[in-house]
N, C-alpha and C positions, 0 to 999 in steps of 0.2 A: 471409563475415563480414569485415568488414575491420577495422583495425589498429585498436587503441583509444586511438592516440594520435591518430588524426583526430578526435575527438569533443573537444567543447567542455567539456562540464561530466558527470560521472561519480559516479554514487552506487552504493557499494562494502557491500553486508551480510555480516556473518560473523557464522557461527552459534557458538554457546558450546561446542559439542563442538570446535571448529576450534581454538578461543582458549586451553580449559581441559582440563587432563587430569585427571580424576577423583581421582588420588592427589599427583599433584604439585605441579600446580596451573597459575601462568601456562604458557606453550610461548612460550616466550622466544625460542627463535629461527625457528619460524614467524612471530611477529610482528614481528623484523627484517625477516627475508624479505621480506614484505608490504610495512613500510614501506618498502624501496630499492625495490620494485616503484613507489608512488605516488610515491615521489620521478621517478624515472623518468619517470612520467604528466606530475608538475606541469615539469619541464624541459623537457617537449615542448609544453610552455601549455595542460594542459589542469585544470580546476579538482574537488578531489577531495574526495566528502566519505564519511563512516566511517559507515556504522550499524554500531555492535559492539553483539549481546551478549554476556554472560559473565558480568552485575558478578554477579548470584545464585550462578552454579556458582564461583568464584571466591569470593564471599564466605563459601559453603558450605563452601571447602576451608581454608579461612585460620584460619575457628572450627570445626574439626575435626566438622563436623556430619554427614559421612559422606553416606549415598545414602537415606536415609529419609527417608520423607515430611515436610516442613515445614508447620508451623502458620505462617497467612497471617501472624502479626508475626517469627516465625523469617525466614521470605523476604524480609519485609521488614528484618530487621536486617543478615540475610546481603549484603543489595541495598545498603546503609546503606555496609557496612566495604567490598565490592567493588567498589563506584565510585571508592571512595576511592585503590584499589590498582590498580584500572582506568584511572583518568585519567594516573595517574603512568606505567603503563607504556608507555601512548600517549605519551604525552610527551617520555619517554625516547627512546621508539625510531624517532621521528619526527626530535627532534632531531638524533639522530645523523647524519639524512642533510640537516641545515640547515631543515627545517621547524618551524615553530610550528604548535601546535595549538590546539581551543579546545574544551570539555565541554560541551555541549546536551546536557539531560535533559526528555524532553517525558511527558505525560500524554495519553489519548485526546482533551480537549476540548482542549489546545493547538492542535490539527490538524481536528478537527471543530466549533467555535464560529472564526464568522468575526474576531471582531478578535483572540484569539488565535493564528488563524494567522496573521492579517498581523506582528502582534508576532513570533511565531519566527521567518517568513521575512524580518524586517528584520533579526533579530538575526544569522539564518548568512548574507547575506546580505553582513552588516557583515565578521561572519570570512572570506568569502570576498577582499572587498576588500582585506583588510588582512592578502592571503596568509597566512591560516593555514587549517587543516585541522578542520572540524568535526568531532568525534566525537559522533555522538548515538546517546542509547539514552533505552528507557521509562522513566520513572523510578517505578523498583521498590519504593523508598522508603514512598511512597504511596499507590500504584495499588491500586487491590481488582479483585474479578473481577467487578465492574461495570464499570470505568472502565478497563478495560485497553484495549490492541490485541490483547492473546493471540498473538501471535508478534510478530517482527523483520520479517519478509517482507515484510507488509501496511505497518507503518511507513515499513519503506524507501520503499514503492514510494508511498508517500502524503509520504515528504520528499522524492523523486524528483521528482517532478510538481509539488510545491510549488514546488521551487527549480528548475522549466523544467531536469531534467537531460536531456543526450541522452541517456545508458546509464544502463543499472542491471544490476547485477553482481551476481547472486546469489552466494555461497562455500557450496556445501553439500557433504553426507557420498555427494554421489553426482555422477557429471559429465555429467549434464545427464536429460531427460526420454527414458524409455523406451516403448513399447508398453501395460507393464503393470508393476509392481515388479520391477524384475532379480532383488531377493532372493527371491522367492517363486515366480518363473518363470524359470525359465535360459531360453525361448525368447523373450526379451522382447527386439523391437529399437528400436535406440536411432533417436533422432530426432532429425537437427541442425537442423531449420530447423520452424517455427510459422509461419505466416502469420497466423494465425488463431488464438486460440484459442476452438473451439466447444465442443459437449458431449459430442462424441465425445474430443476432446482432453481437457476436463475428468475425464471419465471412465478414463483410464488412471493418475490420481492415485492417491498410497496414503497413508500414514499416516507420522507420524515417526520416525525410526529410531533416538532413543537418549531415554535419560530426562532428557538434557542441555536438550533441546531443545524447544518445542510446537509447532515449525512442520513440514511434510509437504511431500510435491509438492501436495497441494492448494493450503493455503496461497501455497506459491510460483504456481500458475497465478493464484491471487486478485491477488496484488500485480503480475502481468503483464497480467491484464485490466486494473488499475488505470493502472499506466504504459503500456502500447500507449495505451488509449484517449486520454490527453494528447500522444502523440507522443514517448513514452520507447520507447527497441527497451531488449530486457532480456538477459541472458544467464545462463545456469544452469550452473556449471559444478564440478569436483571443488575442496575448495579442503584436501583434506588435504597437498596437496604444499606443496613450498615453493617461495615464488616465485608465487603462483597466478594474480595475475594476468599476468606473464610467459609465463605456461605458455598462455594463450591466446594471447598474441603470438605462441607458434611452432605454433598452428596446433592445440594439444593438445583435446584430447575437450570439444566443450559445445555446448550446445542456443543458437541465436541467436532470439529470439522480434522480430518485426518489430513496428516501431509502425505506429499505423493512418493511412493516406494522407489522411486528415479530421479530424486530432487534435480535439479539444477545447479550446478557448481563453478565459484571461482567467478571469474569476471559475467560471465550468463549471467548471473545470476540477474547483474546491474542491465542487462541489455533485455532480459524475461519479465521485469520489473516496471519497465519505463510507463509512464504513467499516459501519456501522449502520446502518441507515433507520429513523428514529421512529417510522414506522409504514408502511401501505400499504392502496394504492387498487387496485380491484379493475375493472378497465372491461369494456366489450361490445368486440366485433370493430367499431362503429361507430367508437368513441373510438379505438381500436389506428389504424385508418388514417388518422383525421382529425391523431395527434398524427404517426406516420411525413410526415403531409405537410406537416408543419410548424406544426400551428395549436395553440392551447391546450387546455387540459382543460377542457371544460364540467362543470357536475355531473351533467346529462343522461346521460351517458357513464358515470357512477364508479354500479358495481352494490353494493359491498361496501366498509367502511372497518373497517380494523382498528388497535391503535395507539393510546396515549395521548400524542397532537402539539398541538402549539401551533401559532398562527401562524407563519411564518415559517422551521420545522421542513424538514429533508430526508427527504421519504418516496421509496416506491419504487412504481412503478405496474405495475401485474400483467395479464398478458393474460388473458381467461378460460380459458384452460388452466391458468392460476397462471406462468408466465414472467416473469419482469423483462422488461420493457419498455422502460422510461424512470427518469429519478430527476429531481424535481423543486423548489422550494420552496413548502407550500403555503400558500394564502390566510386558511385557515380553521383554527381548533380543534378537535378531533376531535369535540367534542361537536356543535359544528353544522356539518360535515360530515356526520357521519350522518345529520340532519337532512333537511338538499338533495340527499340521494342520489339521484341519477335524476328529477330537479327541471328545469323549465327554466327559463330564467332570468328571466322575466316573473313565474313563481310563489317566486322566492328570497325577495323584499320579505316578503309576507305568513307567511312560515312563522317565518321572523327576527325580523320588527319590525321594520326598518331597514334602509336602502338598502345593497346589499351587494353585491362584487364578480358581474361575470360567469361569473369565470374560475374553477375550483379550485386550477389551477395555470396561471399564464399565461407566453408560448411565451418569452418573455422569460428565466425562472426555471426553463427546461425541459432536460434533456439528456435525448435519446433513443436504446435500444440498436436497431438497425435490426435488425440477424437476432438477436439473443441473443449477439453478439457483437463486435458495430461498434458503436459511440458515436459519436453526434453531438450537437451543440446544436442545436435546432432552427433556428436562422437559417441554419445550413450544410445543412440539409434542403432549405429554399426556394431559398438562391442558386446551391445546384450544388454547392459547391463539394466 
């Protein structure tokens, strides 16, 4: 693993358990710590950006709301007061090492609808320029359990890939990926290096480990499928200590997850990313190799549509085993995609009424996962690369 001050641009998650203590409240000088940590990063020229959570457990502890369940506008009011006390202390403790900072607060469609994300990554973008230090978190405020991301993880690793970061730094309540859960299995060994992450790696996930938090080792392997696949390497490391990113510099306990040698580029990126898929196509072993070899989705191919999608929509395409395959943009409505199911394309006109694409998804619009694990766009399918 090498030093993370050779890396160009860095995106940093801390979970709310790291940030916030249950009775006290901020950890005021872990979050020192950190910040001389990123000051450190930015003097060596590399560009740093913050997904914090906390504003909730924080907001929770300021209006004495204790450890009980929250009704969704409680969360939401707790999210309200704790950003507010969130931003400042960012502020504070950034400043002190000569940093300016700047508060991004995103929604699930800021990152999943495309002019929306162009707009956020103009705006961190701009703060980057103009040396300050993004902090961005979900904004809790408004979000429902519709329109979430449901963790930090997946965020990061979808502002990660947005902003072409080279690392992504997980901070969790464990220092890095085990066998099986340490805490459930004392013979569980640890793993410093991913290549891959397959479904045997998938499958040593566990569940989250404090009521602070809803992200898991799942979750974290989700947000490293997401950033490998762009050419993000990630790292998963303990982030109770202080100093934590420091504490990798001397070499301390963390899992290094590699990005994949055929990143995903350019608008893919945003469509290999989506956190949701609107829906999903269901193809034959025919379709499966025709798209690994780079060609489009005919409808001939698509056996099953599940999904209320619209034109334009990001679905996901399923092997007959039911496997993710590919994610794509598709052409049609769900309603007349079920239609042309298994259709060729001389018979689309008369079923529709009207001249209609060839394609269900064309190779243009297409990323594909080559073993259930590698990502490609289909143009890096056909040219080798």
């Amino acid at each position: 693993m090498k030093s993370l001050k050779s890396y160009r641009r860095i995106t940093v998650k801390i979970g709310s358990a790291l940030l916030v203590d249950r009775e006290t409240g901020l950890k005021r000088d872990w979050l020192s710590s950190l910040a001389d940590d990123i000051a450190v990063l930015a003097d060596a020229g590399a560009e740093v950006l913050v997904v914090s959570s906390g504003a909730i457990a924080l907001g929770r502890t300021i209006l004495g709301l204790g450890r009980r369940a929250l009704k969704l506008e409680e969360s939401q009011a707790a999210a309200a007061v704790g950003q507010i006390a969130l931003a400042g202390a960012w502020s504070d403790a950034l400043g002190r090492d000569g940093l300016k900072s700047g508060q991004v607060l995103l929604t699930l469609g800021d990152t999943e609808e495309r002019r929306r994300y162009l707009n956020a990554r103009a705006t961190i973008s701009t703060l980057l320029k103009m040396k300050a230090v993004p902090v961005i978190n979900e904004n809790d405020t408004v979000a429902t359990s519709e329109i979430r991301y449901g963790d930090n993880d997946r965020l990061a690793a979808r502002v990660a890939t947005m902003m072409a970061a080279d690392l992504l730094v997980l901070l969790s309540d464990i220092d890095g990926l085990y066998t099986a859960p340490p805490a459930k299995d004392p013979g569980a060994k640890f793993i410093p290096v991913v290549d891959r992450i397959t479904p045997d790696i998938e499958a040593m996930a566990g569940a989250a480990a404090s009521e602070l938090s809803r992200g898991g080792m799942r979750t974290k392997l989700d947000a490293g499928k997401i950033a490998n696949a762009a050419g993000t390497a990630m790292i998963i490391t303990s982030g109770t200590r202080l100093s934590p990113l420091m504490a990798i510099e001397r070499g301390e306990r963390a899992t290094f997850f590699r990005p994949s040698a055929n990143p995903v580029k350019g608008y893919k990126t945003w469509i290999a990313g989506q956190l949701e898929p609107a829906g999903r196509l269901t193809v034959d072993a025919g379709a499966v190799g025709a798209l690994k070899s780079g060609k489009s989705l005919l409808p001939a191919g698509v056996k099953l549509v599940s999904g209320n999608f619209s034109r334009g929509d990001t679905v996901a395409i399923l092997s007959p085993e039911g496997r993710e395959i590919a994610r794509g943009l598709v052409a049609y409505d769900a309603a007349d995609a079920v239609r042309i199911a298994g259709l060729k394309t001389a018979e689309i006109e008369n079923v529709l009424g009207y001249e209609a694409r060839s394609a269900m998804i064309h190779r243009d619009d297409l990323v594909v996962s080559l073993a259930g694990d590698q990502v490609l766009a289909s143009d890096q399918v056909l040219s080798g690369e």
